[in-house]
N, C-alpha and C positions, 0 to 999 in steps of 0.2 A: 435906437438899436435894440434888435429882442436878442435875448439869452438863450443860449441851449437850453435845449429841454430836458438835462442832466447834469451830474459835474461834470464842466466842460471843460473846464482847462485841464482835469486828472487825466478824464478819461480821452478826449483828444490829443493830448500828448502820448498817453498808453500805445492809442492806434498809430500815431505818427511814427513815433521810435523806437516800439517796440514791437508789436507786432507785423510787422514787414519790416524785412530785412535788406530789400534790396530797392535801392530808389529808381530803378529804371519800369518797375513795373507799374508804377502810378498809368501810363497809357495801356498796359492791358486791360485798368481795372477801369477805367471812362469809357475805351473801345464795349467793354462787356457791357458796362451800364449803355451804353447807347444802343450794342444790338441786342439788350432787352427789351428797350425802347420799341426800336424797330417789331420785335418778334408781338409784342403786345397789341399792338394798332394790328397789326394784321391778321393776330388771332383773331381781334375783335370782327373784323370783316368777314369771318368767317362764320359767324355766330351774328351778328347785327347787318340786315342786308341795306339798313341806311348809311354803314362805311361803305363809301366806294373808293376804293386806293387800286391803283394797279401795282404788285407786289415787282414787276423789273424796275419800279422807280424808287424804291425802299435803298436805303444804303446811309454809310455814314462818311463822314469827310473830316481828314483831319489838315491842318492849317498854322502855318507859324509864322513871326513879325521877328524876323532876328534884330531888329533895332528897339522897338517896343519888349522884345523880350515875353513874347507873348507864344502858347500852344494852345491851340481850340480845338476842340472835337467836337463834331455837328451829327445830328441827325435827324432825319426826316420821321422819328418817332409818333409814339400819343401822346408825348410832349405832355408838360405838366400844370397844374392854374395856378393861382396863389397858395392857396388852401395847401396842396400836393407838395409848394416848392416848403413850406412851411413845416409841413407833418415829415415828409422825407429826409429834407435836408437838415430840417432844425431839432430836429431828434436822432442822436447819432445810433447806431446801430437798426434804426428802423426800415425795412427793407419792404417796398412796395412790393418789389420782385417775389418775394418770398409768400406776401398778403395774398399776391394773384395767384399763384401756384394752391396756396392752400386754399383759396376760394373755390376752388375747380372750374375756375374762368378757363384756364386753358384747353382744360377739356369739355366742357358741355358745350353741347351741340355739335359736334365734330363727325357723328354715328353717318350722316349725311355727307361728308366729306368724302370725293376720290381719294380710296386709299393710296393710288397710287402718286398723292401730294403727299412729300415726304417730310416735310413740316408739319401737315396736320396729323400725320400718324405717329409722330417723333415731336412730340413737345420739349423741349429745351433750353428755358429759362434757366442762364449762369447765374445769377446774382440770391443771396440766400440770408446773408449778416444786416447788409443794409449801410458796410464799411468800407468798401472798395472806392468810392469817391472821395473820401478823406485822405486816401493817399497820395490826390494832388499835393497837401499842406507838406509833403514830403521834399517836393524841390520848387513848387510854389510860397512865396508873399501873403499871396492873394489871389483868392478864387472867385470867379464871376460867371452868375449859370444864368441864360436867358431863355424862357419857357415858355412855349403856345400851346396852350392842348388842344388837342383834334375837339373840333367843331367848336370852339369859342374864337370870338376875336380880338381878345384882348393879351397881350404879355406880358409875362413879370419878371425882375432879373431879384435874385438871389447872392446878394455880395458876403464875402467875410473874410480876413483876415486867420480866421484859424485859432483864436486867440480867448477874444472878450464875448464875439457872438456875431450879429449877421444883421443884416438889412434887405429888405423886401420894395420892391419900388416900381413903378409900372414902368413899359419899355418897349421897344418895336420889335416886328419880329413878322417879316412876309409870309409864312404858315407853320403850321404844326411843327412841333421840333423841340429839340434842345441844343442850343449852345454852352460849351463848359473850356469857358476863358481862365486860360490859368498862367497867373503874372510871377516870373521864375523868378527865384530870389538871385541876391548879388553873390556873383561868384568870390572864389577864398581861396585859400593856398592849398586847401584838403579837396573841394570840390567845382567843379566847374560846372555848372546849372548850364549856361549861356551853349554847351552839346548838344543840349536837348535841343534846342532852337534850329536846328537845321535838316536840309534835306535829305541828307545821309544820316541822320542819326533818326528820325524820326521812320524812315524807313525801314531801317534796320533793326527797330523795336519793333515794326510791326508786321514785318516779316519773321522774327525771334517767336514771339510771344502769340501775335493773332492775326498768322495766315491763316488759318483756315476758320475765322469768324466766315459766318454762312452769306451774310449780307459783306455788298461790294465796299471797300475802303478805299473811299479818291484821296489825289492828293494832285495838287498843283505845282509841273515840278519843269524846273530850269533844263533846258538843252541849247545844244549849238551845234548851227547849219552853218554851211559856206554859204555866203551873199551869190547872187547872181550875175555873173560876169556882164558886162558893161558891155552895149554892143560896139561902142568906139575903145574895149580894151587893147593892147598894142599885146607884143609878144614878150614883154617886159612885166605883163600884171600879174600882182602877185593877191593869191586869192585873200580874200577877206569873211571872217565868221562873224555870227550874229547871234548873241542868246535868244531864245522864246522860251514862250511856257506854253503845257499845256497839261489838263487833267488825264492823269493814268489811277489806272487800277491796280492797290499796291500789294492786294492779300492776295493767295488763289482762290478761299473760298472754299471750295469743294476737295478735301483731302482724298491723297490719292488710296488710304487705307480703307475709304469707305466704299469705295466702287468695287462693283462683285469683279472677283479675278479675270473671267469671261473678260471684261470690260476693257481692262490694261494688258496692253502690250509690254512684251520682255523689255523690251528697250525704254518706255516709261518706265517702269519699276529700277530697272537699272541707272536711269537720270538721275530718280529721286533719292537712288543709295546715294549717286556718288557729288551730288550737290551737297543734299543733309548730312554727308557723314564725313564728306571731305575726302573721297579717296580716290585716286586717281582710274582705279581698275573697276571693270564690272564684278558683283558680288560674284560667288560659289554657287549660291540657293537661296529665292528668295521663300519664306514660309508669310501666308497669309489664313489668317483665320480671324472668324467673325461668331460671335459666340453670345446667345439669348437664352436667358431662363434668369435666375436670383439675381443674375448680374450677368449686364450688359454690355458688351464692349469688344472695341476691334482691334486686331492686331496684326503690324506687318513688321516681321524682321526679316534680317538677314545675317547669312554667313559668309564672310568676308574670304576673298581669296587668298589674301594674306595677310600676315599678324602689323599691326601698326609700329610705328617704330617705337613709342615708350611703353608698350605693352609690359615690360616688365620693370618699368619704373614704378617709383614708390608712388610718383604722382597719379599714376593711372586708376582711371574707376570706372568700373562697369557700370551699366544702367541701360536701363531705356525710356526713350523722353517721355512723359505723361502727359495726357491732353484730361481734360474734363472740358467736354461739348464743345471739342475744336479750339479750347485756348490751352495753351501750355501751363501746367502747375508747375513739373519740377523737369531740368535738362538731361537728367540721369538719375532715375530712381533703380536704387540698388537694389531694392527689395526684390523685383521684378524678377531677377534672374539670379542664379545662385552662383557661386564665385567660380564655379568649375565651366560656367559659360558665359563666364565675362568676355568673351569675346564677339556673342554676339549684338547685334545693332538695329533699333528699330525703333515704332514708337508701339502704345499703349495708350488707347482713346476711349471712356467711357463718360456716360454723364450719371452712373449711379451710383459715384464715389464719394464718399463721403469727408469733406476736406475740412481742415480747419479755419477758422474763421479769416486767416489768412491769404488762403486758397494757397499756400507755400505746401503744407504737406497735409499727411492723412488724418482724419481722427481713430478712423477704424482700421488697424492693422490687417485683420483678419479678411476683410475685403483683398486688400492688397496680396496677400496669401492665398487665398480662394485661385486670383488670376496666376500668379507666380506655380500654382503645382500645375495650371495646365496647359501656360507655359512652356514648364519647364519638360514636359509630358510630351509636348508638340515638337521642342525643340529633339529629344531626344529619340523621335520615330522619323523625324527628316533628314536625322544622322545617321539613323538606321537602315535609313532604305539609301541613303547616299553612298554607304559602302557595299551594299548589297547589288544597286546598279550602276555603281559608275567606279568601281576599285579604284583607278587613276586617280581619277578627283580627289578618291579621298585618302588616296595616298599623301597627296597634295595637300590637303587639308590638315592632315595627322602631322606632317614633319613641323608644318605653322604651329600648330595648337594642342598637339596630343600632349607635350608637356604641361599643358593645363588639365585634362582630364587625370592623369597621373596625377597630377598634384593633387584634385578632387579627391580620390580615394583617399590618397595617405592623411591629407588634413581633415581627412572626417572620421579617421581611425576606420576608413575600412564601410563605414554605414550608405556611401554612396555605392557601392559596388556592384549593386543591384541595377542601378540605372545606367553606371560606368563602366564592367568590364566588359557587356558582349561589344561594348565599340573598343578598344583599346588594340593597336598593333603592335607586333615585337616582329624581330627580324629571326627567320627561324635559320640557323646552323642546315639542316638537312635539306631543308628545300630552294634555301638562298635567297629569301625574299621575307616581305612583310606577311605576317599572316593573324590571323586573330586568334582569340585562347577556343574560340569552338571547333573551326579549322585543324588549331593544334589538335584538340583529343579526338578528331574526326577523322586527322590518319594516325592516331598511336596503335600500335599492334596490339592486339586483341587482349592481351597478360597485363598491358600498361593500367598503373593504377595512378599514377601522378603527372605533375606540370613538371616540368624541368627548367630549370633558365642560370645562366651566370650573369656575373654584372660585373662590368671591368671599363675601361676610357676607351675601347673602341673593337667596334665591329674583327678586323682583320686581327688585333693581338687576343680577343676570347675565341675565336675560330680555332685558335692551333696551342690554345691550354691542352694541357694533358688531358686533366682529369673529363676536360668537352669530347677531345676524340676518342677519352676511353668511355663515354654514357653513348657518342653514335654510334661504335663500334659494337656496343651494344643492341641497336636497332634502334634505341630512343632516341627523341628531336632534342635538342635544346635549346631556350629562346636566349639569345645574344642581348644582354641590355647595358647600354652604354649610354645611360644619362642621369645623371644624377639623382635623380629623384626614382628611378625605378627600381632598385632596390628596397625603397621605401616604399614603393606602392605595392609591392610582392609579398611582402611582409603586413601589409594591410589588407591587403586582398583574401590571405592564409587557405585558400580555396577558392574554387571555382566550381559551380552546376554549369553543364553544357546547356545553352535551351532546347538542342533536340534531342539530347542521346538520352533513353531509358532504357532501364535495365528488364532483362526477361520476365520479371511479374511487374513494368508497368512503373515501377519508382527512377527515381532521378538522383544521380549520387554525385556527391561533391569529391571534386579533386584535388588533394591537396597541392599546394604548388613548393615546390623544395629548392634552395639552393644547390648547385651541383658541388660547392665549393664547404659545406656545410658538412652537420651529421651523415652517419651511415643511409643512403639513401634508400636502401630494401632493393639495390641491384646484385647483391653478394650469396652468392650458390653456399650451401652447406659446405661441401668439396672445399670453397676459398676459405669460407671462414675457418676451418680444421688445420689447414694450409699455414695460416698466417698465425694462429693458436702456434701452434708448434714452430715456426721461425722466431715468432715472440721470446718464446723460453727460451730458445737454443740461442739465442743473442741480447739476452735480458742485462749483461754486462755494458755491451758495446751500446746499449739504447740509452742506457744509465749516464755513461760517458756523454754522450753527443749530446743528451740531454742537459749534463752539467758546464758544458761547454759553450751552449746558449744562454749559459746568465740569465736565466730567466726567462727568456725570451717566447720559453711555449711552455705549454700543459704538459707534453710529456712526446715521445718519440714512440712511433709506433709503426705494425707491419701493413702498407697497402695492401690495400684488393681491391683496387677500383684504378692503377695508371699501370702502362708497360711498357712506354716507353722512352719514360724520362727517372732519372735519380730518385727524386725525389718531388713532393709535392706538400703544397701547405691549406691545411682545411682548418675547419673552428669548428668549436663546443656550442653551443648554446646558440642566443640568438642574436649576438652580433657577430659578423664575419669581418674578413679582414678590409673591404673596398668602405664598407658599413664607416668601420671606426677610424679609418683616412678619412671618410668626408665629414666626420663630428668633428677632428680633430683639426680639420683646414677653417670650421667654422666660426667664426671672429667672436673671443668672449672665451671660447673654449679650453685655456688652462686647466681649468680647474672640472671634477664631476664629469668628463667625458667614459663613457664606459667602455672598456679594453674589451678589446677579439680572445678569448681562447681559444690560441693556437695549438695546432696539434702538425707535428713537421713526421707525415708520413713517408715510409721509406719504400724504394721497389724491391727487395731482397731476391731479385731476379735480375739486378740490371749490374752490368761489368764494374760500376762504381762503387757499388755497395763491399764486391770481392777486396775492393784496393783498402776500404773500411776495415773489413774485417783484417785482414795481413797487419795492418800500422798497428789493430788491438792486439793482435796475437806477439806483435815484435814489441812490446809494451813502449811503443813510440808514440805516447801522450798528445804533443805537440801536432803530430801528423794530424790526429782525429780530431783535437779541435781546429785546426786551418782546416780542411777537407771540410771539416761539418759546417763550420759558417760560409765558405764559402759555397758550399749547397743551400745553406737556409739563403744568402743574399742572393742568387742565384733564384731562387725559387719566389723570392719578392721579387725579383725583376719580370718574371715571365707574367707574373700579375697585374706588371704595369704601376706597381709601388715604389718609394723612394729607399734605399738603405742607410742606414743608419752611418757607416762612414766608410763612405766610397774611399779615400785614400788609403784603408786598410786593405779594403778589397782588392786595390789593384794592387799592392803590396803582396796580398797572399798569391794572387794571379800570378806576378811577374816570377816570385820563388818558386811556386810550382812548375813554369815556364823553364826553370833552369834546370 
């Protein structure tokens, strides 16, 4: 027995359990070494006109003994001699693949080659470490590798346990190739090896991981016919089935991200969404782009019609698959796409990624990066023009997922906003429909200097707030938002540049966007303000009262100029408002450090209620103005769509007044 040509037992155990992670990938990494194999011999024919191979008989076969307990992977490769099985295999980390690449075997002599052989203009050798065959020792005993190299006639098998070392021995072998026999260990209460073994499982890995290796993968695989009816059958026979085998081809081969758009039909592209991604409907918009220069690589996504069902589960992860040269690295690499388009789906296929010795993930982030901004660039111009030509659609689209794009802004503090607000839709109050924030400032009348919007649990109770029909009655729009999170994205947002409007010399001015529910909004004429000055003073008494009467409950009582047709109305100071500090306060954990609304409980001192106010202060009937006032302050939570603080009082002071 010869010994590795290193420390073996350290550093093959390293490879074995520690660098891979997942034992099912041992057949991606034999499949890759075999259409190495493969891609090798037939370079070589390209450059030596004494190989003669016809490249449709090139392929690899994989093979299993569910009784013996055995998976082989074959291929019609350059197959390997002694020497080869000796230097590759008995020297762990030693990678032929990597020797020929660096040799510029695979490119000289090629200058001569039809470019439009897509192999010889696209060289693509996977294998780089010289460790992807040691991942049999993962749910293998024992590995047994039988080798011919092109144009010798001699074989040699390559045995080892994984263990102590290996053995070298001559062997038969009808031509060029490799065999890589690998004897699964005995199954356990934690793993079941004897999976691997069968014809659903082996399929299913190599459908997973290396459908789209470029050479064909057979596989010899069990069906069942009905027997052929007997010609003396009576009317009483009952039919009878029979197993056969026969070889099918299990990979596709030729991915469909590779072929120019021209190429695939809407209805391929839409198979391939809803096979790979599991969804019963055709996508929204399929985006393809294929993209050369520092880095090379193709990409097909899509945007789903609609949101998946645990989309907003904890469980859920964005990603999109990663190929490096048609074999699968990772099932969802996040990096890919940023959290605010985790909803879309596709894959990501390059071969000038540079992975770690694993082939599990990247060594170079920045790579990874490079493709995610342009991406994420692509993603955001095929949303752009989806709302620009098809509104419906993306009406459609917005009710699935615009709560992700919202979310985007507000958890980036605002820095995505660039990318994120010209797509964002609100429901506008004026026009009755969804409209976008350029739209908005696109009909504000010509004096308009800001956004407007309220944010309350639903469309129909913010339409017929006060303070909403006194900003239309004004001539201003205001955007209606009733989800949870938009409040927070408005606040993130704190502006908006339109992309077309500029100003008379040529500049572009940001809008700020204001609560209506909020500060002094700059709708208030000198004439109100002077107005409301002097109502102030002349009832500085009666504000004091109502004020004291709220227990605290607000900053201070003060004269509207901005409602006219209700009592009373309730605004805030600063920068939290009142919808704000309900949804901190509903949020689990929140006892303690939640930051309070500075309320301010403005009056109409024009409306018949305020008269009945004044009489109770003039008849020094205390009791009157505080009932009267709270029930205007609960009164004026409820019109917000808020909870009061104790309803059985309120209807108490109701039913008294009632009397």
């Amino acid at each position: 027995m010869r010994k590795f040509k290193t420390e073996s037992k350290k550093l093959l155990d390293l490879m074995i359990n520690s660098i891979y992670t997942n034992r099912e990938i041992f057949l991606r990494e034999l499949i890759s070494n075999s259409s190495d194999a493969v891609d090798k011999l037939y370079f070589r024919s390209l450059v030596d006109e004494t190989v003669k191979i016809n490249r449709a008989d090139l392929g690899i076969t994989v093979a299993f003994d569910a009784d013996e307990r055995t998976i082989t992977v074959s291929d019609n490769g350059i197959g390997m001699s002694k020497d080869d099985l000796d230097k590759n295999l008995g020297t762990i980390a030693h990678s032929d693949s990597f020797e020929f690449k660096q040799s510029g075997l695979d490119k000289a002599g090629l200058d001569d080659v039809s470019p439009t052989d897509e192999i010889a203009a696209d060289v693509d050798i996977i294998g780089q470490f010289g460790v992807g065959f040691y991942s049999a020792f993962m749910v293998g005993k024992k590995v047994r590798v039988v080798s011919r190299a092109y144009g010798s006639d001699e074989a040699w098998a390559w045995e080892s346990n994984g263990i102590d070392g290996y053995i070298i021995s001559e062997a038969e072998r009808a031509s060029h190739g490799t065999d890589v026999i690998v004897y699964l260990k005995d199954d356990t209460d934690e793993e079941t090896y004897s999976s691997f073994a069968t014809q659903q499982g082996l399929t299913n890995l190599i459908k997973k991981y290396s459908n789209y290796v470029r050479y064909p993968i057979q596989m010899e695989v069990t069906k069942s016919r009905m027997k052929e009816r007997p010609a003396d059958a009576g009317d009483d026979y009952t039919p009878e089935f029979e197993n056969y085998t026969e070889v099918e081809t299990v990979n596709s081969m030729i991915p469909i991200w590779k072929r120019k758009k021209q190429d695939v039909t809407d209805e391929e592209y839409n198979e391939f969404y809803k096979t790979d991604f599991h969804d019963f409907e055709d996508p929204l918009r399929t985006i393809s782009l294929h993209a050369e220069g520092t880095l090379t690589y193709d990409a097909l996504m899509y945007l789903p019609a609609h949101a998946p069902f645990d989309m907003w589960s904890k469980d859920y992860k964005r990603g999109l698959a990663l190929y490096s040269s048609g074999v699968l690295i990772m099932d969802k690499c996040e990096e890919l796409v940023p959290d605010y388009f985790n909803f879309v789906r596709g894959v990501v296929d390059s071969a000038d990624l540079t992975l770690n010795i694993s082939r599990e993930t990247l060594q170079h982030n920045s790579q990874l990066r490079a493709i995610a901004r342009r991406l994420e660039k692509k993603i955001k111009s095929e949303l752009a023009a989806l709302c620009a030509e098809d509104r419906e659609a993306y009406a459609g689209f917005f009710k699935e997922f615009g709560r992700t794009l919202k979310y985007g802004i507000y958890s980036s503090y605002g820095m995505a906003k660039d990318t994120l607000a010209d797509l964002l839709l609100f429901y506008s109050a004026k026009e009755e429909r969804m409209i976008t924030l350029d739209e908005y400032v696109a009909a504000a009348p010509a004096e308009a200097d800001a956004i407007y919007f309220a944010a309350g649990d639903s469309i129909g109770r913010l339409a017929n707030m006060p303070i909403v029909t006194t900003v239309l009655a004004k001539g201003y729009d205001v955007l209606l938002c009733d989800e949870n999170v938009d409040e927070f994205c408005m606040m993130a947002l704190q502006d908006y540049t339109p992309k077309d409007a500029t100003e008379p010399d040529g500049s572009t001015k940001a809008w700020p966007i204001k609560n209506v529910g909020g500060d002094d909004l700059g709708l208030t004429t000198e004439e109100e303000k002077k107005k409301a000055e002097e109502a102030t003073e002349k009832n500085a008494g009666l504000f004091d009262a109502m004020k004291e009467a709220l227990s605290g409950k607000v900053e201070r009582v003060a004269v509207s100029t901005r409602i006219s047709d209700a009592p009373v109305m309730l605004t805030t100071e600063g920068a939290v408002s009142l919808q704000m500090a309900h949804l901190l306060k509903e949020q689990p954990g929140s006892d303690e450090g939640v930051p309070e609304a500075k309320i301010v409980m403005e009056v109409n001192v024009d409306h018949p209620v305020f008269a009945v106010l004044k009489e109770a202060q003039a008849s020094g009937d205390a009791q009157k103005v505080e009932d009267y006032t709270t029930i205007l302050f609960d009164q004026a939570l409820l019109v917000e769509g808020l909870p009061i603080e104790d309803p059985l009082q309120f209807a108490q002071r109701i039913s008294a007044l009632m009397k």
